[in-house]
MIDOSE-1310 file (N, C-alpha, C; in nm, 2 decimals, decimal comma, always signed):
residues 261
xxxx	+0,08/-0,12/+0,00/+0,00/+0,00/+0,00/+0,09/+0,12/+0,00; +0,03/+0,23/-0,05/+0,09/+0,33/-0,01/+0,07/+0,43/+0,13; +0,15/+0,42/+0,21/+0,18/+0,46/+0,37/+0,17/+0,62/+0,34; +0,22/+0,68/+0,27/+0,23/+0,81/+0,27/+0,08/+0,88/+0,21
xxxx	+0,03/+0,80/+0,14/-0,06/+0,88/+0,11/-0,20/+0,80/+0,21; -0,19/+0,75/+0,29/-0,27/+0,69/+0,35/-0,25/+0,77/+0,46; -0,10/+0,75/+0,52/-0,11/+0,88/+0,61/-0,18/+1,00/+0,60; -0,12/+1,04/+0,48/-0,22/+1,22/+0,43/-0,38/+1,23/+0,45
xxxx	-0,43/+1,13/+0,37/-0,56/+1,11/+0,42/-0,60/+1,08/+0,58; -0,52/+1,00/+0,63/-0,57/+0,98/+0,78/-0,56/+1,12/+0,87; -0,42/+1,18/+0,82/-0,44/+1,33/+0,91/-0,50/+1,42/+0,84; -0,57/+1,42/+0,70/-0,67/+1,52/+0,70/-0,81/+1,49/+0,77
xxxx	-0,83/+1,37/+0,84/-0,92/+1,36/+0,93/-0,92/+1,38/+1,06; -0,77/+1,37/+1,09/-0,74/+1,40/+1,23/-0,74/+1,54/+1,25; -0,72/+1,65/+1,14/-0,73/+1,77/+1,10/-0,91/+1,82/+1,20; -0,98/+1,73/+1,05/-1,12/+1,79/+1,09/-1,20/+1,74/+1,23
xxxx	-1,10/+1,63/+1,30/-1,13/+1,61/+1,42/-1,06/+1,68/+1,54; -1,03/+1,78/+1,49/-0,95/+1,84/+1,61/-0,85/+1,78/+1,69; -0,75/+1,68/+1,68/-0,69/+1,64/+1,75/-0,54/+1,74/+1,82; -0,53/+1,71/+1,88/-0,44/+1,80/+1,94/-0,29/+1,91/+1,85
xxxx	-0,26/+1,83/+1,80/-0,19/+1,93/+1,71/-0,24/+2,01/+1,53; -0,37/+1,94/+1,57/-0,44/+2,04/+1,49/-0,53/+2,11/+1,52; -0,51/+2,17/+1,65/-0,58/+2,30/+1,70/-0,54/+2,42/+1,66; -0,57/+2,52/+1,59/-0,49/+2,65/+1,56/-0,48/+2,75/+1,70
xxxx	-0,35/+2,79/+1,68/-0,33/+2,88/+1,79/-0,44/+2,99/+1,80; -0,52/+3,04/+1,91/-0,57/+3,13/+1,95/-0,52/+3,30/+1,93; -0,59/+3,39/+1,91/-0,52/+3,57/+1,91/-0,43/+3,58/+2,01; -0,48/+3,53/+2,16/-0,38/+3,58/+2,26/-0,24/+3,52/+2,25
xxxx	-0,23/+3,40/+2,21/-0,08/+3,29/+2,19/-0,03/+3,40/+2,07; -0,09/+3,43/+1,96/+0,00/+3,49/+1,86/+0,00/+3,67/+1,93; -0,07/+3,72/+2,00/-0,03/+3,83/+2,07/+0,10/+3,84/+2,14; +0,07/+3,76/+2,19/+0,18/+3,76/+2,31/+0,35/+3,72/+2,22
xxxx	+0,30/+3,64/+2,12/+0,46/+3,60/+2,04/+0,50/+3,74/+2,01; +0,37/+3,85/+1,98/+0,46/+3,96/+1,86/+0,52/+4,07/+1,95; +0,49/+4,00/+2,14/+0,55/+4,08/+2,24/+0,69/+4,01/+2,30; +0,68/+3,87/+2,24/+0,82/+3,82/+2,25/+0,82/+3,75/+2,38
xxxx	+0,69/+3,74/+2,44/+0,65/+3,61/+2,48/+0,58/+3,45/+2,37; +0,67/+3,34/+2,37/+0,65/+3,26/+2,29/+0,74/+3,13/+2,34; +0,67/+3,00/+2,27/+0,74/+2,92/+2,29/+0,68/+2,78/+2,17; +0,77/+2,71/+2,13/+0,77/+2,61/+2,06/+0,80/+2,43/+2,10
xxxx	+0,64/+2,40/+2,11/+0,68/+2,31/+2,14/+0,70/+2,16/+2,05; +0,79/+2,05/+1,99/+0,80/+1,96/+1,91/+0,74/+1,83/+1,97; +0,73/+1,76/+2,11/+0,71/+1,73/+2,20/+0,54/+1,79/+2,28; +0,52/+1,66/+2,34/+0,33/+1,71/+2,43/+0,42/+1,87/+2,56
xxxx	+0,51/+1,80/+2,61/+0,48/+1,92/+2,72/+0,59/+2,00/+2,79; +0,75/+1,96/+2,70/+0,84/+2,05/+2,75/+0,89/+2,14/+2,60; +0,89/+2,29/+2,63/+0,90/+2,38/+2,50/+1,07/+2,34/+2,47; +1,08/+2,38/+2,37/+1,23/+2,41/+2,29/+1,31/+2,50/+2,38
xxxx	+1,43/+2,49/+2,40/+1,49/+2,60/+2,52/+1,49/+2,71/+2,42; +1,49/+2,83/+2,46/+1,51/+2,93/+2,37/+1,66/+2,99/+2,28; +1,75/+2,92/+2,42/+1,90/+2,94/+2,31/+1,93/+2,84/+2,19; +1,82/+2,75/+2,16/+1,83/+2,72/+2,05/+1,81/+2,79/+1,92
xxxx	+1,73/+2,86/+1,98/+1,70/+2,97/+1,85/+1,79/+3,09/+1,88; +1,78/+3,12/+1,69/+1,89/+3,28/+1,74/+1,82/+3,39/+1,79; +1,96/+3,49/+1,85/+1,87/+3,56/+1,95/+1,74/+3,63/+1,86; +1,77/+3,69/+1,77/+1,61/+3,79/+1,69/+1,60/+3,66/+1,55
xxxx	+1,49/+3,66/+1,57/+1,43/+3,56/+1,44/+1,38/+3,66/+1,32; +1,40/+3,78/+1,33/+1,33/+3,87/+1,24/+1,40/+3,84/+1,09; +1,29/+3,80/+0,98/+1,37/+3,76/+0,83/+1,46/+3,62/+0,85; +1,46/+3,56/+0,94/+1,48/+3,48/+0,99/+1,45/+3,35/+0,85
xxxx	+1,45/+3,27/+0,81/+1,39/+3,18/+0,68/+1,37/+3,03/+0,76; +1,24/+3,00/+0,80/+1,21/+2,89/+0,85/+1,18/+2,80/+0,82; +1,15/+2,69/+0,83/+1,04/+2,57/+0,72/+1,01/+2,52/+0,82; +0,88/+2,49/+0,88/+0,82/+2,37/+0,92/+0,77/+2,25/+0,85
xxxx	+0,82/+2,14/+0,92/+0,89/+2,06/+0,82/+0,75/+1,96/+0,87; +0,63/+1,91/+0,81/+0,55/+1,82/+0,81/+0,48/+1,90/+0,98; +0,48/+2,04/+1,00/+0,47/+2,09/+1,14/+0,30/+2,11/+1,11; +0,18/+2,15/+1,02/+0,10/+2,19/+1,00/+0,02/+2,21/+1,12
xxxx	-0,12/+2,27/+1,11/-0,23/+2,24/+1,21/-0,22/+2,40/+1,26; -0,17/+2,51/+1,22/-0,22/+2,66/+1,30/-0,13/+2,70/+1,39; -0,05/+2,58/+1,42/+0,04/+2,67/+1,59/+0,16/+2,68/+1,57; +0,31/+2,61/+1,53/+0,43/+2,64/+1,52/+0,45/+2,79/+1,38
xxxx	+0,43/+2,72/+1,29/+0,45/+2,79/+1,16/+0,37/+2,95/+1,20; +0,24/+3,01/+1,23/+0,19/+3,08/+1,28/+0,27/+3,15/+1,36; +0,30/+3,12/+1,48/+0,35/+3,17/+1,61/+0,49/+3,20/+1,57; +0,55/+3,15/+1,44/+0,71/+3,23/+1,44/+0,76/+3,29/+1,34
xxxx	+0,59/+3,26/+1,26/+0,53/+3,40/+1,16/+0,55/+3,53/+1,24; +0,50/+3,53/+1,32/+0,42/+3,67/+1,47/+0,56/+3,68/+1,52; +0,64/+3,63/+1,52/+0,80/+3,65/+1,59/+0,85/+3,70/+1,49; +0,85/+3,72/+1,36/+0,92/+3,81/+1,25/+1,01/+3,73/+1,15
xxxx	+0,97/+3,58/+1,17/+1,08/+3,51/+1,06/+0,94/+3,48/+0,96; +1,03/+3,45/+0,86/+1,00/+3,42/+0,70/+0,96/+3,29/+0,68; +0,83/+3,24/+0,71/+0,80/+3,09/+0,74/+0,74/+3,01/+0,60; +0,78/+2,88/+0,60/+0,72/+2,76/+0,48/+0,68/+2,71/+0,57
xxxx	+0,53/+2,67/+0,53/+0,51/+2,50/+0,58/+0,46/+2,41/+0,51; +0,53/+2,31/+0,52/+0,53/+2,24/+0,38/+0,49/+2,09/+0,50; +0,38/+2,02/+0,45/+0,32/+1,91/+0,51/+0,25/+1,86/+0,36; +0,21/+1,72/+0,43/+0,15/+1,64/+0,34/+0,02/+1,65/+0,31
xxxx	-0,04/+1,72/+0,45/-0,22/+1,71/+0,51/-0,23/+1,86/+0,43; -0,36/+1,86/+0,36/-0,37/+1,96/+0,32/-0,48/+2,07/+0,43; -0,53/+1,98/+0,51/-0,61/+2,00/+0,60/-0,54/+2,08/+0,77; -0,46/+2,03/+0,72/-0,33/+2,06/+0,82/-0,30/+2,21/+0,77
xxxx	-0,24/+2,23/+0,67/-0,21/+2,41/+0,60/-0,31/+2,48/+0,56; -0,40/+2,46/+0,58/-0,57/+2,49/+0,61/-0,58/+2,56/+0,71; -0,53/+2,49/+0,80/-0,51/+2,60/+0,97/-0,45/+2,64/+0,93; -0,33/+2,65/+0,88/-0,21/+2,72/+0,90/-0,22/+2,88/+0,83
xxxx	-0,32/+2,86/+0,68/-0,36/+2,97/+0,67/-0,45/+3,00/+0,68; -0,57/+2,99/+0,79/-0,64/+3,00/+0,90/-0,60/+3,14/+0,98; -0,50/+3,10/+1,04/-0,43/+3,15/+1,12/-0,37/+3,30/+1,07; -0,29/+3,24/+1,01/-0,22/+3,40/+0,94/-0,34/+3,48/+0,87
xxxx	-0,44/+3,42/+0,76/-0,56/+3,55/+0,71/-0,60/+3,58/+0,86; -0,63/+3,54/+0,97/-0,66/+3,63/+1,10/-0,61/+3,70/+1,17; -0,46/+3,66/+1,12/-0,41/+3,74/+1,22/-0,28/+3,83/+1,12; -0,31/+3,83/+1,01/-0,25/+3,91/+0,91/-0,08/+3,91/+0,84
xxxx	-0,07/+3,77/+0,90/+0,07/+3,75/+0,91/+0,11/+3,67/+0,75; +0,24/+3,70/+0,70/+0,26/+3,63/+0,55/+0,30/+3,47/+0,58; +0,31/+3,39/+0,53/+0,32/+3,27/+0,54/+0,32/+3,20/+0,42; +0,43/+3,13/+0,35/+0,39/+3,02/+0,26/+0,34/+2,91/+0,27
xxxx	+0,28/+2,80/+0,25/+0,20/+2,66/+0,22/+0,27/+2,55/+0,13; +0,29/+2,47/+0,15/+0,38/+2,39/+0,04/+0,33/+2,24/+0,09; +0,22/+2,16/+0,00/+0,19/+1,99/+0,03/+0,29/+1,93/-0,05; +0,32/+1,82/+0,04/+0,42/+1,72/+0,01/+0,45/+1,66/+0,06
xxxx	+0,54/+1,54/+0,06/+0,61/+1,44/+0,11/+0,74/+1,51/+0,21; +0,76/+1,47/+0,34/+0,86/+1,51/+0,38/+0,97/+1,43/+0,35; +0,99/+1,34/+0,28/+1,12/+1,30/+0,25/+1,13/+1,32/+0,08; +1,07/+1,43/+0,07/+1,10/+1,49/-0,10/+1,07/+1,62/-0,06
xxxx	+1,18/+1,72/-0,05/+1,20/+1,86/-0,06/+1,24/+1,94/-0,17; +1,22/+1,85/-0,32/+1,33/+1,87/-0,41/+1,23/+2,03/-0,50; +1,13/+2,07/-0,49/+1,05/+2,18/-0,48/+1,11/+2,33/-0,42; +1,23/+2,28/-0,33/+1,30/+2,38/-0,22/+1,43/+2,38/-0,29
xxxx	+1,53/+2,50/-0,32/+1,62/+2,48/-0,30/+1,76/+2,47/-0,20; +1,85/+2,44/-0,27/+2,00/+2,41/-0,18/+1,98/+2,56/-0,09; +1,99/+2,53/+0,02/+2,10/+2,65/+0,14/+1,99/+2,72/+0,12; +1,88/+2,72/+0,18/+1,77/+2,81/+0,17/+1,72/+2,87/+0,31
xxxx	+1,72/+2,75/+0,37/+1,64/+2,80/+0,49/+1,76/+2,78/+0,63; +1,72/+2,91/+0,74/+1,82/+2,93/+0,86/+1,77/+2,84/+0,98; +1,67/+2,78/+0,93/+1,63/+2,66/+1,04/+1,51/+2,59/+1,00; +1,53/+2,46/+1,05/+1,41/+2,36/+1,01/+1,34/+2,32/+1,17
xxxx	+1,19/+2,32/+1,13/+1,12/+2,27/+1,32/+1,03/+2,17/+1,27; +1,04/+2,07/+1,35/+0,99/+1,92/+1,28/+0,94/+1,85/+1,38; +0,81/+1,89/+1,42/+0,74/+1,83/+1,54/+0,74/+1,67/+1,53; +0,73/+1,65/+1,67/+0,70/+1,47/+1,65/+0,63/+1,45/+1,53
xxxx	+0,72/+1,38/+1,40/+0,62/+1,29/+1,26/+0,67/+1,26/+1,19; +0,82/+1,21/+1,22/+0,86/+1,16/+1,16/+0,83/+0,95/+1,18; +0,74/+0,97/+1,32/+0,67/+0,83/+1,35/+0,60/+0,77/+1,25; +0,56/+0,87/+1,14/+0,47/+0,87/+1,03/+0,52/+0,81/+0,91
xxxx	+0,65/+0,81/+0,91/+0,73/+0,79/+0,77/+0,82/+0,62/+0,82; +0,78/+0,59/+0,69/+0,88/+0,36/+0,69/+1,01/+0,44/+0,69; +1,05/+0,54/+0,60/+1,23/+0,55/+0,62/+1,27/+0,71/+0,62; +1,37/+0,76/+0,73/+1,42/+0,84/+0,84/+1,52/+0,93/+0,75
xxxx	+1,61/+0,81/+0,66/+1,73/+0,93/+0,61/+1,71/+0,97/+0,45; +1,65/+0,95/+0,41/+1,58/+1,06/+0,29/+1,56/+1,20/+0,39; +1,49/+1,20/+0,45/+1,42/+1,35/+0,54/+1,56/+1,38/+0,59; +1,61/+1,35/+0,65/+1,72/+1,36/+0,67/+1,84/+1,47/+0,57
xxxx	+1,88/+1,37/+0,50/+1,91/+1,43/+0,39/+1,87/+1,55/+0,29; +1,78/+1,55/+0,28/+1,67/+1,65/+0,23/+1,68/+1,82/+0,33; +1,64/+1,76/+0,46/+1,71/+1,84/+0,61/+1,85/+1,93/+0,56; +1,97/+1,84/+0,57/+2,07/+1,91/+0,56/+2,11/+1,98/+0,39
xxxx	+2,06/+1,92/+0,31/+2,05/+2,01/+0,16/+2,01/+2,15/+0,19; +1,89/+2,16/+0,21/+1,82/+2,30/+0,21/+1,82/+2,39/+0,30; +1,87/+2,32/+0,45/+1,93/+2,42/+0,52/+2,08/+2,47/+0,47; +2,09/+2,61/+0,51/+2,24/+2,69/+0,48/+2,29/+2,67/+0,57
xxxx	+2,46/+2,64/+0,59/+2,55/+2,64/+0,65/+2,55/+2,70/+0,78; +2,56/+2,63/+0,92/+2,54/+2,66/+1,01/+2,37/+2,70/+1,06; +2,31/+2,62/+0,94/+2,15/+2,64/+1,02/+2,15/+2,52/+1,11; +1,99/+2,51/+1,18/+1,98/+2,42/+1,33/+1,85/+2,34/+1,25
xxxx	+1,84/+2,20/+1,27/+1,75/+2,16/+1,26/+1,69/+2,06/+1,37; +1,53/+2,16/+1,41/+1,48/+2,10/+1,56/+1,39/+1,98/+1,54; +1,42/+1,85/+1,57/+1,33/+1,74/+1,61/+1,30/+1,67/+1,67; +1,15/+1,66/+1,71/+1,07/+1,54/+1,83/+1,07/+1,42/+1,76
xxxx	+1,13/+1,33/+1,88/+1,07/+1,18/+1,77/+0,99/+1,09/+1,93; +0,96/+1,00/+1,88/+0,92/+0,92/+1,97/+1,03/+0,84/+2,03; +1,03/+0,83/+2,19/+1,14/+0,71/+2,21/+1,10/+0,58/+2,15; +1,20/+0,50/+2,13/+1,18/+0,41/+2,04/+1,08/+0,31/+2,14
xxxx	+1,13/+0,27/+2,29/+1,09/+0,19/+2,39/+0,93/+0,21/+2,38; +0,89/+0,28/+2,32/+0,73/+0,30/+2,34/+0,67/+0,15/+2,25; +0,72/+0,13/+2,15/+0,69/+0,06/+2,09/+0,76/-0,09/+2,08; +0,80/-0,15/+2,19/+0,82/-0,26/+2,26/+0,69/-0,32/+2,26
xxxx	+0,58/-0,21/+2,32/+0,41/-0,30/+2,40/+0,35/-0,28/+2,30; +0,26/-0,36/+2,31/+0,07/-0,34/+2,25/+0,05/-0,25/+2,34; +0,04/-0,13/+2,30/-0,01/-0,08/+2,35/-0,22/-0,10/+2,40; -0,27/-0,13/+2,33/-0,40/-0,17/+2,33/-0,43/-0,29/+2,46
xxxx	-0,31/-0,39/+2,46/-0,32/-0,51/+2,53/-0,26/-0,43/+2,66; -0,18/-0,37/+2,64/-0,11/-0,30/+2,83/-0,25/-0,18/+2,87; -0,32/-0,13/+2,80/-0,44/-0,07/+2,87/-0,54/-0,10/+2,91; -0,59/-0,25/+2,89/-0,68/-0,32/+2,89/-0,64/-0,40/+2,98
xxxx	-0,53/-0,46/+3,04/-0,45/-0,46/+3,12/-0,38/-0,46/+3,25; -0,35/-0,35/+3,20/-0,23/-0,23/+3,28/-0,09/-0,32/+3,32; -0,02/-0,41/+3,25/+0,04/-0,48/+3,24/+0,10/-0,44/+3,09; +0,25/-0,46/+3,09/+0,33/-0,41/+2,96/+0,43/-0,52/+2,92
xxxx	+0,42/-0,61/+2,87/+0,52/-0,69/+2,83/+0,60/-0,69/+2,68; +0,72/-0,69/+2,64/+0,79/-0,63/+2,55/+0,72/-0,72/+2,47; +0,66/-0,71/+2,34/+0,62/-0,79/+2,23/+0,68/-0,77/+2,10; +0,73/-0,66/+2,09/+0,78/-0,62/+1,92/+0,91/-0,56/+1,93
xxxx	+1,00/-0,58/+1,79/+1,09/-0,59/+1,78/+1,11/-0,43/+1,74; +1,22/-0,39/+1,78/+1,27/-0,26/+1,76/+1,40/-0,24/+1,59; +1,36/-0,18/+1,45/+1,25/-0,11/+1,41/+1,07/-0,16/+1,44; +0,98/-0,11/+1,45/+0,84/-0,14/+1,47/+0,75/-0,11/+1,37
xxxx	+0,69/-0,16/+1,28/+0,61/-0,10/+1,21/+0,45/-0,14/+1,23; +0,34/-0,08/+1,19/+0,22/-0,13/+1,22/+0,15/-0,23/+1,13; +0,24/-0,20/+0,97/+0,21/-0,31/+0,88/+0,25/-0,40/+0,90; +0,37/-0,41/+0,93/+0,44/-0,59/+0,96/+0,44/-0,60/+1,07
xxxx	+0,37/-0,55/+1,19/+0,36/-0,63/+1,37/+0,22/-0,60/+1,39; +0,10/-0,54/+1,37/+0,02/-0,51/+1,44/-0,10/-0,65/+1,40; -0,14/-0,70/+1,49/-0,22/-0,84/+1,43/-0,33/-0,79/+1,33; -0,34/-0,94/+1,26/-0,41/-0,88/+1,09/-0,54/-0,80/+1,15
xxxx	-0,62/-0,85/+1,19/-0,76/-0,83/+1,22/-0,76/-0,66/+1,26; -0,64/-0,60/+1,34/-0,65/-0,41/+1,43/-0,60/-0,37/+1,27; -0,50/-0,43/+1,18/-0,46/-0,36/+1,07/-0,56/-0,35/+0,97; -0,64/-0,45/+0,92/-0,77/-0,45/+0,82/-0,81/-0,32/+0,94
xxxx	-0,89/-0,34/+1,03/-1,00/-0,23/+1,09/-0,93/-0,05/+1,09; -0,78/-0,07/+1,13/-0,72/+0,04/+1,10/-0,67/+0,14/+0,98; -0,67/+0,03/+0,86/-0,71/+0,10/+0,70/-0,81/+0,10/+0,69; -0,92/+0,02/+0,74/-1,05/+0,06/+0,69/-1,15/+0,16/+0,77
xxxx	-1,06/+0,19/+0,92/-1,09/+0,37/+0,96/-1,00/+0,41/+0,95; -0,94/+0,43/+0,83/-0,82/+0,53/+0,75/-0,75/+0,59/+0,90; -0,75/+0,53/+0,96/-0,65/+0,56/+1,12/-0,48/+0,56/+1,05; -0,43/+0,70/+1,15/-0,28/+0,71/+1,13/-0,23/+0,51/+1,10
xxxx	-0,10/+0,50/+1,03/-0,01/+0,46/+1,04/+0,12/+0,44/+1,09; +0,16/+0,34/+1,20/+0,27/+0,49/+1,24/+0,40/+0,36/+1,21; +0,58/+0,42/+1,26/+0,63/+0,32/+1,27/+0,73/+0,36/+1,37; +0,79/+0,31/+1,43/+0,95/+0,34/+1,54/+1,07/+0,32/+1,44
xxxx	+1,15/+0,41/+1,48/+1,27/+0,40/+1,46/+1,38/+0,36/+1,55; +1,47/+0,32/+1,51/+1,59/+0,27/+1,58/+1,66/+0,43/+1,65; +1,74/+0,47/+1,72/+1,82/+0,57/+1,75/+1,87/+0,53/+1,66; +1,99/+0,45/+1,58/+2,06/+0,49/+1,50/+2,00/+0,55/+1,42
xxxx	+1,86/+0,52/+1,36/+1,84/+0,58/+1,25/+1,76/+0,74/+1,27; +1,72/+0,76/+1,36/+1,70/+0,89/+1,47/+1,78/+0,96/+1,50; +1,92/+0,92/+1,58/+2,00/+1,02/+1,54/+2,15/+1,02/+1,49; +2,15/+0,89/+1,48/+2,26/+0,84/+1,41/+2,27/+0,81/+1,24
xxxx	+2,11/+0,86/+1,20/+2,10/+0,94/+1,04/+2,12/+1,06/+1,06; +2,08/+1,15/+1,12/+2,14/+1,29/+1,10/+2,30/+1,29/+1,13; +2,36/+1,25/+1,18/+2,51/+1,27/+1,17/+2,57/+1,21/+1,03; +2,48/+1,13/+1,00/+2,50/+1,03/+0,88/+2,48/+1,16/+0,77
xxxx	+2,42/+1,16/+0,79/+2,40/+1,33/+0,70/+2,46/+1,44/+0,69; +2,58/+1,46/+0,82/+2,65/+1,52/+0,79/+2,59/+1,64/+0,89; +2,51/+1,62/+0,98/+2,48/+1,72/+1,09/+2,55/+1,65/+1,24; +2,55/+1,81/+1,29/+2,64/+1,78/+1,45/+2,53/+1,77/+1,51
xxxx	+2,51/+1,69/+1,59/+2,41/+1,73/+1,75/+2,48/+1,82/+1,82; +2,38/+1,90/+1,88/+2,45/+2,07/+1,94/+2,31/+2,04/+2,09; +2,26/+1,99/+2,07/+2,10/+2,01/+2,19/+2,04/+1,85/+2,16; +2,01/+1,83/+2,30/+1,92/+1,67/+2,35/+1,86/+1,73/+2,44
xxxx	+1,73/+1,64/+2,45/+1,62/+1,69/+2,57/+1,52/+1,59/+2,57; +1,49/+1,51/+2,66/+1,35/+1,39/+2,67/+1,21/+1,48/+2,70; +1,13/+1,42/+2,70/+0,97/+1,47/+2,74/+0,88/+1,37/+2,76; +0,83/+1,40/+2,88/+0,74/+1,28/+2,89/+0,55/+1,31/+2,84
xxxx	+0,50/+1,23/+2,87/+0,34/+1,24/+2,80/+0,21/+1,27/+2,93; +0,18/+1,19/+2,94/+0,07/+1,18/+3,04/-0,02/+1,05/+3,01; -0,04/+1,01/+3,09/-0,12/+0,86/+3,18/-0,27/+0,82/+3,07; -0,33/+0,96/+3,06/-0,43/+0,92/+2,98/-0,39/+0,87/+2,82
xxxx	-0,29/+0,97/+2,79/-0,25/+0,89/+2,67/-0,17/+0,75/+2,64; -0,09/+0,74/+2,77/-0,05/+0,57/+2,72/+0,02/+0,58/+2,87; -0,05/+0,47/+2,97/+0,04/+0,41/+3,10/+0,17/+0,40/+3,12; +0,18/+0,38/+3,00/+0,35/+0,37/+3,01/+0,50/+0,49/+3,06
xxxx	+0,38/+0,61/+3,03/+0,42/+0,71/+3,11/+0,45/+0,71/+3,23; +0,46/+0,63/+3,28/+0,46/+0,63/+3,45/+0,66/+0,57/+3,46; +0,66/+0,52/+3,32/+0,78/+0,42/+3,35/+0,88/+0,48/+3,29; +0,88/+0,57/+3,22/+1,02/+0,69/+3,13/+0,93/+0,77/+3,02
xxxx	+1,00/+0,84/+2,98/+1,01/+0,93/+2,85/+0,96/+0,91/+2,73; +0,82/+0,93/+2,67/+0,82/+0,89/+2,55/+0,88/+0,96/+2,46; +0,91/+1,10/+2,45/+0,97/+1,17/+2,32/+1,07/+1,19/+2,37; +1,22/+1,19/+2,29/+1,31/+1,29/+2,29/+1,29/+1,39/+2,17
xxxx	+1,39/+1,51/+2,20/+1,44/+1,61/+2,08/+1,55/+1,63/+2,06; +1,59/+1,68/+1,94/+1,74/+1,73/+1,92/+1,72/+1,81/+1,86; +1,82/+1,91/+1,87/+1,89/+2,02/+1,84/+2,01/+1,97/+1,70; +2,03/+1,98/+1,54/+2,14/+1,95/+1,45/+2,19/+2,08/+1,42
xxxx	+2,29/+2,05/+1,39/+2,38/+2,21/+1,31/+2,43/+2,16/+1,20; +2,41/+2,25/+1,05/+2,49/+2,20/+0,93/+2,59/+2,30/+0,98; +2,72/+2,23/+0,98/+2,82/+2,26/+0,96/+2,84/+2,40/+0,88; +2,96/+2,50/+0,86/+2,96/+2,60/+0,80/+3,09/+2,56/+0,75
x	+3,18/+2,47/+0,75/+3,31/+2,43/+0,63/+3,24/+2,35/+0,57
C-alpha cells in the first residue's frame, strides 16, 4: 500500500477532528509572540529551550517541516521570521492559513512528502522545526538528507521523535491490562507487527499509520547526514495517553547544526 498517502488522508481527518496538534493557535498565543513572549513546542509538554534559536528571528527563513495544524508555523510568523510550511495534510495548512488570514501574518504553504523537498532549493532555509512525525514515515534518512540540503550552512534543525521503547508494547493489550510486556521488535512497524484483524480495521478507519525508529536511524542518520548534534532533551506524555508514562520518556528532541566548512 501506499503509507504516505494513507497517512495524508488519515491526518486530514485528524485535522477535521481536532486532534491535538491540529488546533490552531488562539489571538492571545499569537499576541503575546509579537511581544516576544513565545514558545515552541515539538514534544506534548516541555517547549524548545530558547538558546536554541537565534537571538532575533526577524527575516529569519524557516520551514516547518510536516509541522501543520495553526500553531508552530503561525507563532514564528508573529515572531518576524519568514516561514514555509510544507506538510503532506492539506487540512493541516488549512489552519495554518487560517491563522495567518486572521491574524495578518505572511506565510507560505507547500503539500508534500517530507522525504521529498526537491520543490525547495539548496542553502535556503536558517532553520528547520519538525514536530514529532517523523513516527509517520517507513524510512528516516531521505528526510534527513533533504534536512541538511536545504538548510544553509550553520542552520539548526529541531526534532521530536518518539522514544523508540514505546513501541516494545501493545499498546492496546497493556491498557486493557495495565500490564506491559515487550512484544515487538525494535524497528516497529504497524504493517508488519500489528495483528491482521487491528490492521484490516485500522485501513479501513483510514487511522494514522505509524512506525519506530531505531536511535541509529533517529539520530545516528542525521550525523549520517552530515549534521552535528549541538542540543538533547527527553519529554514525557501523560497517563491518559498511554500508561506507560509512568515508567520513562516517551519523546526525545534534538537540536542538529549544518556545519559551516
Amino acid at each position: 500500500m501506499d503509507v504516505v498517502e494513507h497517512n495524508r488522508n488519515a491526518w486530514n481527518d485528524e485535522a477535521l477532528e481536532d486532534c491535538r496538534w491540529c488546533i490552531p493557535y488562539g489571538p492571545n498565543i499569537i499576541a503575546e509572540a509579537r511581544t516576544g513572549q513565545w514558545a515552541v513546542y515539538l514534544t506534548p509538554n516541555r517547549p524548545v529551550p530558547r538558546d536554541w534559536f537565534p537571538n532575533d528571528l526577524t527575516g529569519k527563513k524557516v520551514l516547518c517541516l510536516a509541522s501543520g495544524g495553526g500553531q508552530q508555523a503561525p507563532l514564528l510568523a508573529a515572531v518576524g521570521a519568514e516561514v514555509t510550511s510544507f506538510d503532506n495534510a492539506e487540512q493541516q495548512l488549512e489552519r495554518d492559513r487560517q491563522v495567518a488570514e486572521r491574524e495578518g501574518l505572511t506565510l507560505e504553504t507547500i503539500r508534500g512528502d517530507m522525504a521529498d523537498l526537491s520543490v525547495l532549493a539548496d542553502e535556503t532555509f536558517d532553520l528547520i522545526i519538525n514536530v514529532t512525525s517523523n513516527v509517520f514515515a517507513p524510512d528516516l534518512h531521505p528526510i534527513w538528507r533533504e534536512c541538511y540540503r536545504v538548510l544553509k550552512p550553520g542552520g539548526s534543525l529541531m526534532v521530536g521523535m518518539v522514544n523508540p521503547f514505546y513501541f516494545l508494547f501493545d499498546q492496546e493489550e497493556g491498557e486493557e491490562t495495565g500490564e506491559f510486556v515487550a512484544k515487538y521488535p525494535i524497528p516497529y512497524s504497524d504493517i508488519e507487527h500489528m495483528p491482521k484483524d487491528r490492521l484490516e480495521k485500522a485501513i479501513a478507519d483510514n487511522d494514522v499509520l505509524e512506525f519506530s525508529h531505531t536511535l541509529d536511524d533517529q539520530i545516528g542518520g542525521q550525523l549520517e547526514a552530515g549534521f552535528l548534534i549541538a542540543g538533547f532533551f527527553e519529554d514525557d506524555w501523560d497517563e491518559e495517553s498511554t500508561l506507560l508514562n509512568k515508567f520513562g520518556c516517551m519523546f526525545i528532541n534534538t537540536r542538529a547544526i549544518k556545519p559551516e566548512w
